[in-house]
C-alpha positions in Angstrom: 0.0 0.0 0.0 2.7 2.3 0.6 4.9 1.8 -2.2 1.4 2.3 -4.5 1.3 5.9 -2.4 4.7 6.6 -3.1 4.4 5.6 -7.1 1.2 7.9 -7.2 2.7 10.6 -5.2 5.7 10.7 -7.8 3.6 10.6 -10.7 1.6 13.8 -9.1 4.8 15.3 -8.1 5.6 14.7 -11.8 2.4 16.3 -13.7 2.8 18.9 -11.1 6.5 20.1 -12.3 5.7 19.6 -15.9 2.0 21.9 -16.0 4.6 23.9 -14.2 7.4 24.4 -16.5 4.5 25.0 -19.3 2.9 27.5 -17.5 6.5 29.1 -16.9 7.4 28.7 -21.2 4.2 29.6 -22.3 3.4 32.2 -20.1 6.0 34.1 -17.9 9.5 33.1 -20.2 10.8 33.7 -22.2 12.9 36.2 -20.2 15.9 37.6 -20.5 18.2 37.7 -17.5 21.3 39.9 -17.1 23.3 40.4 -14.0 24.4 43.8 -14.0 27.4 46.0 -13.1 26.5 49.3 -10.9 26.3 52.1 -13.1 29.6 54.0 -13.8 29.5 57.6 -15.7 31.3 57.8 -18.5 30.5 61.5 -20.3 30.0 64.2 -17.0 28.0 66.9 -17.4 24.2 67.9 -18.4 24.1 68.4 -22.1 24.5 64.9 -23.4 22.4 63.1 -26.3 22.0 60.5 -28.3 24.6 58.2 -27.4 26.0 55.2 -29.9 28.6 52.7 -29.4 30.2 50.0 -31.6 33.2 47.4 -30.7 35.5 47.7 -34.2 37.4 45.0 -35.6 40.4 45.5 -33.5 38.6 45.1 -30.2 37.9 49.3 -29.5 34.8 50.8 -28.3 34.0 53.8 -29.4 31.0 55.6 -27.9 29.8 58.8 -29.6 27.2 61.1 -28.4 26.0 64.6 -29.5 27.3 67.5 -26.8 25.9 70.0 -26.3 28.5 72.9 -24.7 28.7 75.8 -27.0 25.0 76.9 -27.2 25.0 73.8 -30.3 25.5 70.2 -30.3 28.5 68.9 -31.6 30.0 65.4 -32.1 31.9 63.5 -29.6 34.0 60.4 -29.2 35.8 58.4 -26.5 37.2 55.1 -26.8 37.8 52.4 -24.2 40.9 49.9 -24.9 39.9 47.5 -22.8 41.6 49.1 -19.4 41.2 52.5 -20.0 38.6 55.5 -21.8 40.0 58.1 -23.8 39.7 62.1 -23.2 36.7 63.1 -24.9 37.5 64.4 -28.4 35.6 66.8 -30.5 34.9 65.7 -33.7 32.6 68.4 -34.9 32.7 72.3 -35.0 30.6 75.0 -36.4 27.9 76.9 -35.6 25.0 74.5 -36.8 23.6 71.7 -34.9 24.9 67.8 -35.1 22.6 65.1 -33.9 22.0 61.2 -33.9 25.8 59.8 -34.7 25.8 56.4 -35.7 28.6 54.2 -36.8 30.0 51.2 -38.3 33.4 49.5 -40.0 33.9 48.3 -43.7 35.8 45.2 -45.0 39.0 47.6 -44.8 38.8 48.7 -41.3 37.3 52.3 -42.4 34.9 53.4 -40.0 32.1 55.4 -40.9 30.7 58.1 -39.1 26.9 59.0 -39.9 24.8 62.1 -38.1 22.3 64.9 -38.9 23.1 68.3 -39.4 21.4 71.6 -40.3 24.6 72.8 -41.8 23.2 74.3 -45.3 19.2 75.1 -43.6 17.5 71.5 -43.1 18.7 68.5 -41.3 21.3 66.3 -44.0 23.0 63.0 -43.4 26.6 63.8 -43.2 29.7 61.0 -43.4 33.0 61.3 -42.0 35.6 58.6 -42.4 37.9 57.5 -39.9 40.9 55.9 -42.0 45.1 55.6 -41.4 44.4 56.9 -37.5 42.6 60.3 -38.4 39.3 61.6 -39.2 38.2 63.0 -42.6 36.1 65.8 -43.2 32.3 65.9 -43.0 31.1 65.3 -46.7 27.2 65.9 -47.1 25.4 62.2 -48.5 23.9 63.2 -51.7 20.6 62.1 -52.4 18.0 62.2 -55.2 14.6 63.1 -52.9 13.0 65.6 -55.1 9.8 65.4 -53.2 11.1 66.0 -50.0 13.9 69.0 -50.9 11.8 70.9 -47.7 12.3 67.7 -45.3 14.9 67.5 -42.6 16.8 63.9 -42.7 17.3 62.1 -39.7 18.3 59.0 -37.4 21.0 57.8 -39.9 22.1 54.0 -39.3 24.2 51.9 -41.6 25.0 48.1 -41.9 27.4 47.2 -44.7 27.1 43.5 -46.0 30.1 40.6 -46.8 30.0 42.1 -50.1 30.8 45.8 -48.7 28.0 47.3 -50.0 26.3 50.1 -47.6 22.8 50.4 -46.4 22.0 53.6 -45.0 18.2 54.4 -43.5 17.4 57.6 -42.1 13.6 59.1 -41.8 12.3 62.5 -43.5 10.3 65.0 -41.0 8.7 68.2 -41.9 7.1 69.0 -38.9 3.8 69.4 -41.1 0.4 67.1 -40.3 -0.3 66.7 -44.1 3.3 65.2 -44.7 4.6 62.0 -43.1 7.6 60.8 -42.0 9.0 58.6 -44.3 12.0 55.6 -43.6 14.4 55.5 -46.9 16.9 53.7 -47.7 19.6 54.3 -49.7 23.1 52.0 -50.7 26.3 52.8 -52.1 28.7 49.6 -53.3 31.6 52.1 -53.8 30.3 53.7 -56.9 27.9 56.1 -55.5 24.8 56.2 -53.7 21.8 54.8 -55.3 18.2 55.9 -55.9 16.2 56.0 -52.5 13.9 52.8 -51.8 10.6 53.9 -49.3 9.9 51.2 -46.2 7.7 52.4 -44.3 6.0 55.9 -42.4 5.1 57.6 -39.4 8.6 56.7 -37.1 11.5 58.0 -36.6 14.5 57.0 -34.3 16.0 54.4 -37.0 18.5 51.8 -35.7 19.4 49.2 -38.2 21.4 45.7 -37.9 22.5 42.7 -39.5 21.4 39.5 -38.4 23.5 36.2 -38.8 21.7 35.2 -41.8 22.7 38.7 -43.6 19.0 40.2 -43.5 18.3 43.5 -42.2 16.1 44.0 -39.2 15.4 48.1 -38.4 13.7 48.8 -35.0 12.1 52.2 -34.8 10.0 54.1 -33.0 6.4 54.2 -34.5 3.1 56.7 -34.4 0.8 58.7 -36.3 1.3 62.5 -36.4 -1.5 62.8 -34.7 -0.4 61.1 -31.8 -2.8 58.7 -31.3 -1.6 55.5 -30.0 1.4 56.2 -28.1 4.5 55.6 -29.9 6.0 51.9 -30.1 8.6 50.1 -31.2 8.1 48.0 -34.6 10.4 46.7 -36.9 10.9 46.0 -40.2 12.7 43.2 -41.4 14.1 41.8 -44.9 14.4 38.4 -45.8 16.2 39.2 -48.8 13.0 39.2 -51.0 10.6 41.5 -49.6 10.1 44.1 -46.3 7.4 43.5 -43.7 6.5 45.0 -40.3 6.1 43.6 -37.0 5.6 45.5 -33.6 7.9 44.7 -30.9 6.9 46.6 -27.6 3.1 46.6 -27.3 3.4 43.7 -23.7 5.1 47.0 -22.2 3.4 48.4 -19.9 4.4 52.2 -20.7 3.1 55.1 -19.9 1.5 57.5 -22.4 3.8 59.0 -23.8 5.7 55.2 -25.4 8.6 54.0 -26.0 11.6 55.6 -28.2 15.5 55.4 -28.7 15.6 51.5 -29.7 19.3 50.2 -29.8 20.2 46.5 -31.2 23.0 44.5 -31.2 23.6 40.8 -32.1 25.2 38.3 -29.7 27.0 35.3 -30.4 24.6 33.1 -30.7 22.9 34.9 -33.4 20.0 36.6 -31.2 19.3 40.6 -31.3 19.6 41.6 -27.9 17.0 45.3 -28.0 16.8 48.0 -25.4 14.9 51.1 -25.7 13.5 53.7 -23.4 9.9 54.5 -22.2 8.9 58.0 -22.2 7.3 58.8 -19.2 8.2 61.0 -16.3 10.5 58.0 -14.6 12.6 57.1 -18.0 12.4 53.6 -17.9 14.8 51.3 -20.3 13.6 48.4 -20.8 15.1 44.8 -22.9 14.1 42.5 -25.3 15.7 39.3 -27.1 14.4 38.4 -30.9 16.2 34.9 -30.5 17.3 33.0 -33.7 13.7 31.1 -33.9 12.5 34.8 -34.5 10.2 34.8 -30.7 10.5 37.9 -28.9 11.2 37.5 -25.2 9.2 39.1 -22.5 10.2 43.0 -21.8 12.6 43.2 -18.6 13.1 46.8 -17.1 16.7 47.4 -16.8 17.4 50.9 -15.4 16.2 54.5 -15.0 17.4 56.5 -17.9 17.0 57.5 -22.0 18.2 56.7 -24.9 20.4 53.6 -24.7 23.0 52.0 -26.6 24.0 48.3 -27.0 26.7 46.4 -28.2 28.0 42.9 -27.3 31.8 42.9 -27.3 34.0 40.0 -28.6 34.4 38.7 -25.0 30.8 38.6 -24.5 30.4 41.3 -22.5 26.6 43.6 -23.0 27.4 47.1 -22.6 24.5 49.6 -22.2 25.1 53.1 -22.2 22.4 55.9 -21.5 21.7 59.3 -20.4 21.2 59.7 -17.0 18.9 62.1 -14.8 18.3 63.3 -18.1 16.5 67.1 -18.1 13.6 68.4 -19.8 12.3 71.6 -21.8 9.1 72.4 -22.9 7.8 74.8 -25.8 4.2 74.9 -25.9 3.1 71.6 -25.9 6.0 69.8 -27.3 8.6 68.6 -24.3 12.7 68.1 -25.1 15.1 66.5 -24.0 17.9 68.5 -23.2 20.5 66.1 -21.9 21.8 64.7 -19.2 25.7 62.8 -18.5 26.0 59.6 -20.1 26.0 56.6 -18.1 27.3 52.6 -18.5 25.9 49.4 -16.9 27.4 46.1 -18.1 26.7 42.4 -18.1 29.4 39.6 -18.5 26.9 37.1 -17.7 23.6 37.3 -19.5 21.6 33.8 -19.8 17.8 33.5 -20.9 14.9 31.3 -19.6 12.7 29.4 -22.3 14.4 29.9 -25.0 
């Protein structure tokens, strides 16, 4: 009679920790999981933006933000070799305003620095080149967008494929409630930039990568002019054939104002790792994973804080930098973000449930 008892009891115990572990798959994980470092500041001071960071082929970080410390924002870079950051170092200076840098290295080891800049009136998408240890110039990208010679360009990103060709998004804004802002795409395989390709409206804050596969996946932030929903995170994705649209963020519970400032970056295992910040009055960054099975993991808050940037280092290591106790301006009923110093949290240690 006992040993009946104790068979039955095991086979309950049994049922018990599977309907568990489903219940736990199916409706709490996936999760992602980081253990992270405290938070160190990187960039002091108040007027800090629009931080981006990128590991290049010889193990350097570079981190570049927009700096705001002549009455306009400039460019900025520091490096980290592994032991040490750099001095800060200007790479921008005029009169005009430079915004949203973004970066990434060719076949060659060139890296190429992309950002916005009302140099000549409207916001353009300007390249520099970083090549034999020294920058280049800014050089104004050309581009073909009759329709849209009143537009301001913005949120550059650029992914350049095995065959070194360049991708380059970046979204069109006029301000205006009859016009919409529309994401283009433009590529250059070392002959010139080519005629614009439309993917999509009505976002801004464009962050492209390449997955393991070689297809491009751009996470921006998404809402009519109108405002209505809340802004949120969707992304667009090529297979190689065609584009198509998914949103990422709506299991978040944000606030009313949504979520903004998406950063990617692709881990070794061939998952996206995505962070991006929720606009309400506490600044909340929150993490995804899109693992290689394309399933999205639940949303983790991570830290106070705005506009963060990812990357995954060759040792494994997820940096996150952000702006910290960032400060606000408003202008009627629009609100700004001013700036704030720019922060780092990092993670040698990150592991997922369900996946």
């Amino acid at each position: 009679m006992r040993k009946r008892f104790l068979i039955v009891a095991a086979a309950v115990t049994i049922v018990l920790v599977l309907a568990g572990y489903i219940v736990f798959v199916n409706f709490v994980a996936p999760r992602i999981i980081y253990s992270w470092s405290e938070s160190l500041p990187i960039v002091e001071g108040i007027g800090n933006v629009d931080p981006f960071a990128f590991e290049d082929s010889k193990g350097i970080i570079h981190l570049f933000w927009a700096k705001n410390a002549t009455g306009n924002y400039d460019i900025y870079e520091k490096i980290f070799d592994g032991t040490n950051w750099s001095e800060e170092e200007r790479l921008t200076s005029n009169s005009s305003e430079e915004r949203e840098p973004s970066a990434t290295e060719d076949n060659a080891g060139t890296i190429h620095l992309f950002f916005s800049s009302n140099n000549t009136g409207n916001f353009r998408v300007y390249e520099m080149l970083y090549e034999e240890g020294q920058w280049g110039m800014p050089i104004s990208i050309p581009h073909k967008l009759i329709d849209y010679s009143l537009n301001s360009f913005h949120h550059p990103s650029a992914v350049i494929d095995n065959e070194g060709t360049t991708s380059l998004f970046f979204y069109s804004f006029t301000g205006q409630t009859e016009n919409i802002n529309d994401l283009f795409m433009i590529k250059n395989d070392g002959s010139g930039w080519s005629e614009q390709v439309t993917i999509g409206s009505d976002g801004w804050d464009a962050n492209a990568i390449k997955d393991a596969n070689g297809y491009f996946h751009i996470y921006c932030s998404y809402s009519p002019y109108t405002g209505e929903p809340p802004p949120s995170i969707i992304e667009w994705t090529y297979n190689g054939i065609s584009w198509n649209e998914g949103t990422v963020s709506n299991a978040i519970p944000a606030g009313y104002i949504g979520s903004r400032y998406p950063s990617s970056s692709l881990d070794s295992k061939g998952n996206i790792c995505l962070f991006y910040s929720e606009e309400t009055d506490s600044f909340r960054i929150w993490g995804q994973v899109r693992t290689v099975k394309g399933d999205w993991t639940v949303p983790v808050e991570i830290t106070h804080g705005v506009m963060p940037a990812t990357l995954q280092s060759h040792d494994g290591t997820v940096y996150l930098f952000y702006v910290n106790n960032p400060t606000l301006k408003s202008e009627g009923r629009y609100t700004f973000l001013i700036g704030g110093s720019i922060n780092m949290i990092k993670s040698d240690s990150p592991f997922f449930f369900g996946l």
